[in-house]
Backbone as CSV, one residue per row, in Angstrom:
resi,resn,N_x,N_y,N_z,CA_x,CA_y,CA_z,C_x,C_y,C_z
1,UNK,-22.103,-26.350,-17.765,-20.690,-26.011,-17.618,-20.388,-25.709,-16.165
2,UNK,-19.287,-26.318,-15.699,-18.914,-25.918,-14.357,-18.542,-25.042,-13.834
3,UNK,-19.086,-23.852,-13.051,-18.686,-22.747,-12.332,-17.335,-22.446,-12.117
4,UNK,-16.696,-21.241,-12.496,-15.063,-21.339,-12.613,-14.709,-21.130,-11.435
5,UNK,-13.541,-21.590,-10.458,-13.719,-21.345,-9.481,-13.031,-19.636,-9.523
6,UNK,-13.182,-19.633,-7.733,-13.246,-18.072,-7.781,-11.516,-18.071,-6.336
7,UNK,-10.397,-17.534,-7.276,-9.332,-17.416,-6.418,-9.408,-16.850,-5.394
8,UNK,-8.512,-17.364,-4.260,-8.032,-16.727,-2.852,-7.694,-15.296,-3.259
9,UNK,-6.726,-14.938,-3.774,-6.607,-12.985,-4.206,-8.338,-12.605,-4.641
10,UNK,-8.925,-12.931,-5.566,-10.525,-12.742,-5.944,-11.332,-12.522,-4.365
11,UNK,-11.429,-13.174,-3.504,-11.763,-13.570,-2.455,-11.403,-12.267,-1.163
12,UNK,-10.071,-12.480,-1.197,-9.822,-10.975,-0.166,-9.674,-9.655,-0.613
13,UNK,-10.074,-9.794,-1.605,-9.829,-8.081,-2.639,-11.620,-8.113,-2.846
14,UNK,-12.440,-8.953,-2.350,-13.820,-8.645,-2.708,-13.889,-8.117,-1.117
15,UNK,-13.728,-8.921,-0.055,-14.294,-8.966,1.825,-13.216,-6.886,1.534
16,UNK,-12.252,-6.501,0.849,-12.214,-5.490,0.863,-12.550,-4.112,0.341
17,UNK,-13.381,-4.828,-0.881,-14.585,-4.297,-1.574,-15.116,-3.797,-0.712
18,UNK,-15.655,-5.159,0.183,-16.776,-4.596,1.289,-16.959,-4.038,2.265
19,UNK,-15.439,-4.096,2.585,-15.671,-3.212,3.894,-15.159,-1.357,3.220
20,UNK,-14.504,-1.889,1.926,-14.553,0.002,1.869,-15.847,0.456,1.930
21,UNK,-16.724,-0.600,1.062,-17.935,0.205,0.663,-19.060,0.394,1.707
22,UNK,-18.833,-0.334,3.076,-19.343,-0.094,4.425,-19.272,1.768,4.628
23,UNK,-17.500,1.711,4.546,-17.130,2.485,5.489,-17.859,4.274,4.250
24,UNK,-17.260,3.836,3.022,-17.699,4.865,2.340,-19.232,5.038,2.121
25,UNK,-20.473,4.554,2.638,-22.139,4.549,2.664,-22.046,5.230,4.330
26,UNK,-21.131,5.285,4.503,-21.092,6.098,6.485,-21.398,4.901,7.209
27,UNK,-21.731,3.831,7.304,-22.247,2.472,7.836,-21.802,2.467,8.752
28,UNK,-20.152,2.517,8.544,-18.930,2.202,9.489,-18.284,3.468,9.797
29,UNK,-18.823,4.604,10.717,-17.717,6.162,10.870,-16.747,5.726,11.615
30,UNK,-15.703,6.445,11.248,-14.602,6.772,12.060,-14.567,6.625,13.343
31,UNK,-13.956,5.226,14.149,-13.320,5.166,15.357,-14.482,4.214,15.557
32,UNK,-15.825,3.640,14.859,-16.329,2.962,15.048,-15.572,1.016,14.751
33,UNK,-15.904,-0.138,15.542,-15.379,-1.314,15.751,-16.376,-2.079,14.908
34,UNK,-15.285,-2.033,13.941,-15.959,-3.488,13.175,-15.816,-4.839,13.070
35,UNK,-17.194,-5.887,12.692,-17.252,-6.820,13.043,-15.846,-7.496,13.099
36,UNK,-16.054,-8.459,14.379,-14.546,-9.470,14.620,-14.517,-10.368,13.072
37,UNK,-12.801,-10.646,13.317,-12.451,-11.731,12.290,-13.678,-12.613,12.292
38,UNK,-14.133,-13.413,13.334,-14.982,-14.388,13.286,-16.176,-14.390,12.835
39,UNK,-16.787,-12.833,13.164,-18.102,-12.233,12.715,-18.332,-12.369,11.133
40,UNK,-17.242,-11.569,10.382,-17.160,-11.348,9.141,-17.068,-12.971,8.652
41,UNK,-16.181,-13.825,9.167,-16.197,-15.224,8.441,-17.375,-15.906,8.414
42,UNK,-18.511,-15.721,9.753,-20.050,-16.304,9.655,-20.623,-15.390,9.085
43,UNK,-20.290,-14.212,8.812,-21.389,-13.260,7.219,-21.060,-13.246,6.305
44,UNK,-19.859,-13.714,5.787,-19.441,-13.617,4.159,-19.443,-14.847,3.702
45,UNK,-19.027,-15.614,4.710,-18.712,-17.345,4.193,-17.724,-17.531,3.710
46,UNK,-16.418,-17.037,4.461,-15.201,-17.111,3.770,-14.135,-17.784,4.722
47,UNK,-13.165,-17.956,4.382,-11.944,-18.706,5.896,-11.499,-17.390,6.325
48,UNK,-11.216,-17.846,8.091,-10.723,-17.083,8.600,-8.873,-16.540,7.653
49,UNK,-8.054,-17.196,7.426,-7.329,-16.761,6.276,-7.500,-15.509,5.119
50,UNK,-8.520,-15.811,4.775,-8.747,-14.805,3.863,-9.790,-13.499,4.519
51,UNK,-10.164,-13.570,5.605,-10.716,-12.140,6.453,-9.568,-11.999,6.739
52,UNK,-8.594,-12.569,7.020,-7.020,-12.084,8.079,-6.721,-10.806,7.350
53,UNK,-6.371,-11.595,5.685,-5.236,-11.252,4.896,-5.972,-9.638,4.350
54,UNK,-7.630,-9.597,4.264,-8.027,-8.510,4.192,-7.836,-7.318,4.876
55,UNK,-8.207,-7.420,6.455,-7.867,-6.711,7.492,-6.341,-6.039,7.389
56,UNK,-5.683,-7.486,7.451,-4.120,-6.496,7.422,-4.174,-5.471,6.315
57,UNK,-4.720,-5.648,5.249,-3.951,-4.940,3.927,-5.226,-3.856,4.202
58,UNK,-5.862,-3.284,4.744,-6.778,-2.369,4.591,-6.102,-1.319,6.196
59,UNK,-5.506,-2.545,7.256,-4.948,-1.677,7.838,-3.659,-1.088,7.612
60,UNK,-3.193,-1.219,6.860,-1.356,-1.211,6.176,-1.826,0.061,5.428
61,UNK,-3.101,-0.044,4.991,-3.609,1.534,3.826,-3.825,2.000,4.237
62,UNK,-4.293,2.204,5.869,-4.450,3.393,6.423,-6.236,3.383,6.666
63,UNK,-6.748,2.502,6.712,-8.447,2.561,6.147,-8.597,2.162,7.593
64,UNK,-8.280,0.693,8.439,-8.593,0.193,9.627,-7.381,0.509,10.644
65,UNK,-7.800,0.883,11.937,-6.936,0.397,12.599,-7.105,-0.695,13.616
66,UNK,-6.047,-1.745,13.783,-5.646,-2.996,14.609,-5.283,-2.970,15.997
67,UNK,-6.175,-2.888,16.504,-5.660,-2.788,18.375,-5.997,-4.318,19.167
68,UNK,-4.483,-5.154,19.244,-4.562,-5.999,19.634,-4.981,-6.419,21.285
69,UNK,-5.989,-7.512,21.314,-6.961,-7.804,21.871,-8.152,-7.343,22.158
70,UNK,-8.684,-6.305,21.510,-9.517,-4.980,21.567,-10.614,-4.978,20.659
71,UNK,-9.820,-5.135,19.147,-10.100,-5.152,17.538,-10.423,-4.534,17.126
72,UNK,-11.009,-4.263,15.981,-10.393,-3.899,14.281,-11.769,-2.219,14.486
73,UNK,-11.120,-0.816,14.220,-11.607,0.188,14.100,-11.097,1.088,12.624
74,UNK,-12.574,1.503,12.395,-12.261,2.609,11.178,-11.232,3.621,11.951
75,UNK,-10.027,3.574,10.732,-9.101,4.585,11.346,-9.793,6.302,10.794
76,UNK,-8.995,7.226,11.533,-9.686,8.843,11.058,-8.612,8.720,9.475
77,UNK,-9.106,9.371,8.892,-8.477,9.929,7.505,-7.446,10.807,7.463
78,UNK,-5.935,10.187,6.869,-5.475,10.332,6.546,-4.629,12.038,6.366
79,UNK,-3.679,12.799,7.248,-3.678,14.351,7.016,-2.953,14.142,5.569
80,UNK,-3.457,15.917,5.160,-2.760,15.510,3.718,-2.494,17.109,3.405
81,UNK,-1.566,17.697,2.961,-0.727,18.525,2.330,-0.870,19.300,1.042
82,UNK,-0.745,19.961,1.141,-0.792,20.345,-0.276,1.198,20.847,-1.020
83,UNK,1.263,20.115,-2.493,2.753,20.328,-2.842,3.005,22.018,-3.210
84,UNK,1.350,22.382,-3.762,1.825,23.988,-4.160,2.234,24.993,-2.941
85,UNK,1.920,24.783,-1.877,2.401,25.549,-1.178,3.118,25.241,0.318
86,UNK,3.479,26.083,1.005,4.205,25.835,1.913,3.268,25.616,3.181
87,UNK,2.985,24.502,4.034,1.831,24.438,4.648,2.340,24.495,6.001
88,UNK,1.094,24.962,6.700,1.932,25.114,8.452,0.802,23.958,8.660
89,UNK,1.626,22.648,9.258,1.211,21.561,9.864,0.157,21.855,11.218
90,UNK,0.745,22.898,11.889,-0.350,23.360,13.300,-1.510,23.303,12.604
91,UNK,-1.800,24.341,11.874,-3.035,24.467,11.612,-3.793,23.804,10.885
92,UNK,-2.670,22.947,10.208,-3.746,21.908,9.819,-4.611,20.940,10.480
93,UNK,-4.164,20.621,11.595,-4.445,20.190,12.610,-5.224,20.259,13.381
94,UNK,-4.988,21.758,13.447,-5.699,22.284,14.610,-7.683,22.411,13.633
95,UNK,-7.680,22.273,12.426,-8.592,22.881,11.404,-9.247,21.541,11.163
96,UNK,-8.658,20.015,11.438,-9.230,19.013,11.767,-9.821,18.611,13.255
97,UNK,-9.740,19.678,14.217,-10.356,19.869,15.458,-9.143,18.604,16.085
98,UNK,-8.278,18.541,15.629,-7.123,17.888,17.002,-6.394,19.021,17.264
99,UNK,-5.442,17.977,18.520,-4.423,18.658,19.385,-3.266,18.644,18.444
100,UNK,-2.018,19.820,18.412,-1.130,19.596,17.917,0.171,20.136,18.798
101,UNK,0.878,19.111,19.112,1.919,19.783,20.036,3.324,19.701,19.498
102,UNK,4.312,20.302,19.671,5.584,19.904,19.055,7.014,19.626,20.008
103,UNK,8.216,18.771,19.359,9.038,18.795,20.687,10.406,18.864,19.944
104,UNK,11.329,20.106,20.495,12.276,20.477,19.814,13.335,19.373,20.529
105,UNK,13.770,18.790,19.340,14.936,17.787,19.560,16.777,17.869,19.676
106,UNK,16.388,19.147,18.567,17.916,19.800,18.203,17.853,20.870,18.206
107,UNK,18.802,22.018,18.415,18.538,23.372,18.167,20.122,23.815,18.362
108,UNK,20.908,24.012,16.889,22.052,24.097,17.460,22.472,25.572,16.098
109,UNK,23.951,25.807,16.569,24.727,26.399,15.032,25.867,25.299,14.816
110,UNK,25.912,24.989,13.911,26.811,24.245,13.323,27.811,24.479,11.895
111,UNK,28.452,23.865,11.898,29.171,23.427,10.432,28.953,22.746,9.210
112,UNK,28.509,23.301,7.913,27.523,22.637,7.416,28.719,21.520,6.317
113,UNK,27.963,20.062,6.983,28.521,19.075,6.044,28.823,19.014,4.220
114,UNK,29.428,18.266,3.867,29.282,18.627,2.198,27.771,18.747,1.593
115,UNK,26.872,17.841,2.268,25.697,17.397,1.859,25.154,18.309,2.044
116,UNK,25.064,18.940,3.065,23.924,20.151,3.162,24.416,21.324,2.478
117,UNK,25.877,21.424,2.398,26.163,22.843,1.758,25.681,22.953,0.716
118,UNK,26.351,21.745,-0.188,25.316,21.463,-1.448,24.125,22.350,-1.591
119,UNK,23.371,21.232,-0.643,21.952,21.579,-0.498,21.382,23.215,-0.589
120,UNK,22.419,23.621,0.414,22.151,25.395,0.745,22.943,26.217,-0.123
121,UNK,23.832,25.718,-1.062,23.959,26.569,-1.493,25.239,27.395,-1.600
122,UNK,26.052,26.757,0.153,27.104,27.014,1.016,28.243,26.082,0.777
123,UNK,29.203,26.678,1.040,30.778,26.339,1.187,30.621,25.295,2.173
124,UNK,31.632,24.072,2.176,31.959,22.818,3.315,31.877,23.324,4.352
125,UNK,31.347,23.716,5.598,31.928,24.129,6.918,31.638,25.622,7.259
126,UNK,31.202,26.388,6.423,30.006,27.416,6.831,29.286,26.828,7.529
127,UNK,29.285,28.329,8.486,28.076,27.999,9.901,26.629,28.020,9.167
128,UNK,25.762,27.263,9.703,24.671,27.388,10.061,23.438,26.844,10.751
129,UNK,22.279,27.147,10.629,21.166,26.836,11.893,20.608,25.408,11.318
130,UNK,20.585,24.833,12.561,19.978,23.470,12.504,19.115,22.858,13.424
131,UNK,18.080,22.496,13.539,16.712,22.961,14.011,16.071,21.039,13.385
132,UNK,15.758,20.277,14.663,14.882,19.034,14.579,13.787,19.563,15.534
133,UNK,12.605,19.160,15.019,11.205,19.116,15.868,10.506,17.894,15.558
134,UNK,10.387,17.349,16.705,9.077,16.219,16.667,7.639,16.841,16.290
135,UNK,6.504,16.852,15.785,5.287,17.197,15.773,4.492,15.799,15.900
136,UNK,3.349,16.059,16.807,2.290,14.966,17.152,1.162,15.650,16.883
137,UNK,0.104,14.727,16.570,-1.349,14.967,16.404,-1.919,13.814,17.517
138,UNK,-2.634,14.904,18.284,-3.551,14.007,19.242,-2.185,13.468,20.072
139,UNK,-1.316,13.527,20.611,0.157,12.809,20.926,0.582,12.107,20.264
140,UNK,-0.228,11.589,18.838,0.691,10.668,18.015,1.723,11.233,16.706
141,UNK,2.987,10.741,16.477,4.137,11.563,15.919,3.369,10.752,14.615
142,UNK,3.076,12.624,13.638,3.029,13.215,12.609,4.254,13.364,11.427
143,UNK,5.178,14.107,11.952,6.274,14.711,11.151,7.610,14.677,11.921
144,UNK,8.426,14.292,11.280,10.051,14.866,12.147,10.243,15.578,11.294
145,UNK,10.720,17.328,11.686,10.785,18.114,11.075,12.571,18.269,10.738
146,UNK,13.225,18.152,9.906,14.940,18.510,10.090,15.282,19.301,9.025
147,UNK,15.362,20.531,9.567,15.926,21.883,8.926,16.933,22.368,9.185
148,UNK,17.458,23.086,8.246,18.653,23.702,7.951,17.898,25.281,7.671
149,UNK,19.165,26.611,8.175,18.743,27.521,8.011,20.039,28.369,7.801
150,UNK,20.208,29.036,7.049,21.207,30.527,6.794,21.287,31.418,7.861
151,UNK,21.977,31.372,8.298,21.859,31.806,9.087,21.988,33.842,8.948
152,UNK,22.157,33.936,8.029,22.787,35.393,7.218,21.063,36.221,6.694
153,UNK,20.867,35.121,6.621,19.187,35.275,5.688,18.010,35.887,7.150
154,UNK,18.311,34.509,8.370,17.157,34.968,8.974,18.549,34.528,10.800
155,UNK,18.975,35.546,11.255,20.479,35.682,12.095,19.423,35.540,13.587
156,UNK,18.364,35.784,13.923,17.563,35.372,15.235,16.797,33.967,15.278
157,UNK,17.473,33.232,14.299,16.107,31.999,14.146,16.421,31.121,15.700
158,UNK,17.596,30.859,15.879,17.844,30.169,17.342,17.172,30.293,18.878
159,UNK,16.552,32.038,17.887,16.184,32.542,19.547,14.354,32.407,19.974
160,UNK,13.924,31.430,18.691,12.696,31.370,18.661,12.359,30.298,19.486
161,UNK,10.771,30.617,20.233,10.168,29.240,21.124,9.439,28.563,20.262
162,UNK,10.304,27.348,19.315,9.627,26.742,18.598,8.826,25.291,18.916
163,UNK,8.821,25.643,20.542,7.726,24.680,20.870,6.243,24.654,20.909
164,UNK,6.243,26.505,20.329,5.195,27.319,20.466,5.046,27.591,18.971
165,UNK,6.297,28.120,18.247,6.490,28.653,17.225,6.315,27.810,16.381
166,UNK,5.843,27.970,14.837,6.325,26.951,13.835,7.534,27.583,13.284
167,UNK,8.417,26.564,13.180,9.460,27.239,12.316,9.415,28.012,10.728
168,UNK,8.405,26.910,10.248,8.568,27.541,8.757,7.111,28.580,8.610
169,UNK,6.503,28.941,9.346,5.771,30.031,9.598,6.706,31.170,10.056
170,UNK,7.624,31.165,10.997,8.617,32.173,11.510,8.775,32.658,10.221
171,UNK,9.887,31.705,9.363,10.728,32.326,7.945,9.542,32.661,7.391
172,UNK,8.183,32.513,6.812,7.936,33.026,5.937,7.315,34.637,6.262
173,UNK,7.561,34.432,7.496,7.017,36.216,8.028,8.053,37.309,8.227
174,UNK,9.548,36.493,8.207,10.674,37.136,8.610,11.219,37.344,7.217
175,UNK,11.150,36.624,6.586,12.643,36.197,4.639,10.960,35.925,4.305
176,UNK,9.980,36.452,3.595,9.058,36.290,2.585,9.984,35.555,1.412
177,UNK,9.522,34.213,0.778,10.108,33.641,0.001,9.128,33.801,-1.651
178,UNK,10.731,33.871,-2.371,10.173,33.893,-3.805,10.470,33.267,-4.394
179,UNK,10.969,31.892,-4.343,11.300,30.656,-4.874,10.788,29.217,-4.372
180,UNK,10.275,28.843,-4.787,9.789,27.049,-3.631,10.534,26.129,-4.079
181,UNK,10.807,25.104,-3.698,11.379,23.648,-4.382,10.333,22.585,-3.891
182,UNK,9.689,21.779,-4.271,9.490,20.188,-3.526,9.796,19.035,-3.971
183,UNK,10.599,18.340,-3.156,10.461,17.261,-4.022,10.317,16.012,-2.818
184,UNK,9.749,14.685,-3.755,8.425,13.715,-2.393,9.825,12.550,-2.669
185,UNK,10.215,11.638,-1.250,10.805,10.588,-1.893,9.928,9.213,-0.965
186,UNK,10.229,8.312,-1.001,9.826,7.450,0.131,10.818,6.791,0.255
187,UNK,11.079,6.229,1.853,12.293,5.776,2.683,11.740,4.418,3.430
188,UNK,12.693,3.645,3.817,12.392,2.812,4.911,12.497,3.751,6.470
189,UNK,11.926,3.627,7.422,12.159,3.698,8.777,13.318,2.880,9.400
190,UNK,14.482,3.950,9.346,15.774,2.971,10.049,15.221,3.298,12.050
191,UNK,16.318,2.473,12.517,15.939,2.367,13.784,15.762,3.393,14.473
192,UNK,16.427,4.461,14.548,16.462,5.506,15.337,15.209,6.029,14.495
193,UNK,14.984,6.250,12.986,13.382,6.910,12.944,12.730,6.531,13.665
194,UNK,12.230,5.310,13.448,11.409,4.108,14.114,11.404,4.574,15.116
195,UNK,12.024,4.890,15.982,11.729,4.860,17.282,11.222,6.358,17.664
196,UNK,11.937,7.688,16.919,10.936,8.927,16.593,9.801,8.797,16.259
197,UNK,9.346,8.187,15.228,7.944,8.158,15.329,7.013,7.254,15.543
198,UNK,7.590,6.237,16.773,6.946,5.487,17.029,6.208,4.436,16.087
199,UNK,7.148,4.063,15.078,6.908,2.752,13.925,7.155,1.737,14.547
200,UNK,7.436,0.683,13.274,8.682,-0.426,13.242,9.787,0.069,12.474
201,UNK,10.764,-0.644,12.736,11.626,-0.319,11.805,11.554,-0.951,10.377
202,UNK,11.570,0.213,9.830,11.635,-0.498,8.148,10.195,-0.273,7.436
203,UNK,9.343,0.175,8.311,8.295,0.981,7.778,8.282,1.951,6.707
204,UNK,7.607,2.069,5.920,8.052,2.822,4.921,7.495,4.832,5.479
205,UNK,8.183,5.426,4.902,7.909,6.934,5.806,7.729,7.668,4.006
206,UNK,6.852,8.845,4.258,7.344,9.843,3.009,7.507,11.126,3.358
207,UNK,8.742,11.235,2.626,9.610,12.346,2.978,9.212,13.665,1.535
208,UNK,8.792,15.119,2.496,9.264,16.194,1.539,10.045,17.066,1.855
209,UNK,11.094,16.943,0.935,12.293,17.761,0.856,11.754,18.997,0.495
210,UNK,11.937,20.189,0.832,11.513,21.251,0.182,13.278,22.675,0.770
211,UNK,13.142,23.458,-0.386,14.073,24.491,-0.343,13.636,25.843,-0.633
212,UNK,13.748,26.903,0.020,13.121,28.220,0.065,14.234,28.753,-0.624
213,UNK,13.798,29.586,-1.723,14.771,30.812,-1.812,14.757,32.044,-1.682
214,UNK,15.405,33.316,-1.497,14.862,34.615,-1.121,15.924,35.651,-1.829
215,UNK,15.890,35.916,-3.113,16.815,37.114,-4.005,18.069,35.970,-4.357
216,UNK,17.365,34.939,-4.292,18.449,33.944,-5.392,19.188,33.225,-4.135
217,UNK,18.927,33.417,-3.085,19.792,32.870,-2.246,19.196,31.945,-1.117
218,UNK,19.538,30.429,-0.747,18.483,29.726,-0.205,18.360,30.230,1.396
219,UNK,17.196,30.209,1.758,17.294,30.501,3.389,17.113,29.280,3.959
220,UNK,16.220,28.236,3.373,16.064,26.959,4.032,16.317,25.917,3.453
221,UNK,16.585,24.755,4.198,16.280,23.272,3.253,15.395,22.758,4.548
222,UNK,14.972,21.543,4.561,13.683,20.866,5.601,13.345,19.662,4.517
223,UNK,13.815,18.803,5.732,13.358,17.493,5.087,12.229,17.225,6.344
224,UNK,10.396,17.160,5.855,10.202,16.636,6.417,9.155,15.309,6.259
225,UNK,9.744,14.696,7.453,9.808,13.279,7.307,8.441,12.589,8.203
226,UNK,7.376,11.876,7.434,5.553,11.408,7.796,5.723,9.670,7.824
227,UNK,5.180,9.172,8.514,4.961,7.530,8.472,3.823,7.835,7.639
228,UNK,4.299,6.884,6.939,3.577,6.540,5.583,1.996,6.063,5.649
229,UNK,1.471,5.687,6.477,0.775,5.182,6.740,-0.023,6.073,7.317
230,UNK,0.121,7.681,7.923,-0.585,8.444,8.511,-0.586,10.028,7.927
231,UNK,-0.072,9.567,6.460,0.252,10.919,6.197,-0.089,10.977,4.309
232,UNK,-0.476,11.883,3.482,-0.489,11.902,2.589,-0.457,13.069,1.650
233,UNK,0.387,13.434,0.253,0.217,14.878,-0.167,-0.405,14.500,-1.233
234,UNK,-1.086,15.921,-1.666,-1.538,15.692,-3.017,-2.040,17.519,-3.327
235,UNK,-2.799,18.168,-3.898,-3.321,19.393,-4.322,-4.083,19.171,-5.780
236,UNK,-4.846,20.149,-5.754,-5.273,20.670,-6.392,-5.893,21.899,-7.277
237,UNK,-5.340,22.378,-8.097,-5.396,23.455,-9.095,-5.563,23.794,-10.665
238,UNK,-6.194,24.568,-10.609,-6.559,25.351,-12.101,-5.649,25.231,-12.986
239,UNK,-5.311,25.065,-14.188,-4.086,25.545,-14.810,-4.741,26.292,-15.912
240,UNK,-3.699,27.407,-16.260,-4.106,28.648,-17.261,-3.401,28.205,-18.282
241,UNK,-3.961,28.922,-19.215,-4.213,28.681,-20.685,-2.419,27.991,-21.408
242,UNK,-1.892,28.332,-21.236,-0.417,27.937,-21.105,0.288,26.623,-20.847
243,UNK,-0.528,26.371,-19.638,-0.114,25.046,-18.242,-0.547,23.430,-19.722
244,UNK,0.033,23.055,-19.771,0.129,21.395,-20.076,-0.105,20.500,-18.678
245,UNK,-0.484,19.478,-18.758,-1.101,18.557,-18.125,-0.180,17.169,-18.644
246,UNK,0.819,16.502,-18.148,1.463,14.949,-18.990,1.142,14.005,-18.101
């Protein structure tokens, strides 16, 4: 009987078999250069086509990175979040032994649109604090941070050096919060993101919305906003006798 053949998808979903399973045996560490397109096509026996189509899709996941004319490196892993709690990005950072620097973009009092009042809680056109920060790891942009703040709740937040400061470390030492919200969406990268965090445009980004409350009343909203590709949440926890699992 004749050997069935074996499809082009079969083909680059195996060459990515292999290079996860390089990288996960330690073979291949982090920031180490793996073999060229050409290399891999004289060790696997496959068309240059189908090493291409591997590479891209392993670098699109975040596994390789693509430095043109240079080539193909295990990227570092992925920062990642936790949803149960409120996390200060510095230190996460800083606890993966990088640099973390931040760059305040906006820092104003304003008039809060329908959308955000909503959001807060507030009347059309109530004042309040509005606060953008760039954050980078290693100089590369991490997070655009865009918060909203009550200004009634926490009335000195403007006067903070939040190039130094984290913002949502400030509130939780100033308004201790007894309410959390999160919720995860994913977005395209319009142009002006794109160009904050140094994407393309149309990149996909994931965004967590999160809302603080403090005696029923919100002090924050913060959308913040990760290229998808360098960023990831997830947690993990116990659940007591009560907790369902769906």
């Amino acid at each position: 009987m004749p050997r069935a053949a074996v499809s082009p998808v079969a083909r680059y979903q195996t060459v990515k078999e292999h290079i996860r399973h390089r990288i996960h045996q330690g073979l291949w560490k982090v920031g180490d250069r793996i073999p060229s397109e050409h290399e891999l096509v004289s060790e696997l026996g496959l068309s240059r086509m189908t090493i291409h189509r591997a590479l891209r899709e392993l670098a699109a996941e975040g596994l390789l990175q693509r430095v043109a004319g240079v080539g193909t490196f295990v990227a570092p892993e992925k920062a990642e979040s936790s949803l149960l709690q409120v996390a200060n990005l510095a230190q996460e950072i800083r606890a993966r032994g990088h640099r973390h620097d931040s760059e305040v973009l906006l820092k104003i009092r304003e008039a809060a649109s329908p959308e955000v009042a909503s959001r807060m809680g507030l009347e059309p056109g109530e004042s309040l604090f509005h606060l953008v920060c760039l954050h980078r790891e290693d100089g590369v942009p991490v997070q655009l941070e865009d918060r909203y703040v009550n200004p009634a709740l926490a009335p000195n937040f403007l006067e903070q050096p939040f190039e130094r400061v984290q913002a949502g470390e400030y509130l939780l030492a100033t308004v201790p919060l007894d309410e959390l919200e999160h919720l995860v969406e994913a977005v395209a990268a319009s142009p002006e993101l794109a160009q904050q965090l140094e994407i393309a445009t149309g990149d996909p980004c994931l965004v967590l919305n999160r809302r603080t409350w403090r005696h029923g009343r919100i002090v924050t909203f913060v959308r913040a906003i990760h290229p998808g590709h360098r960023y990831r949440l997830g947690t993990r926890f116990r659940p007591n006798a009560s907790s369902t699992l769906g």
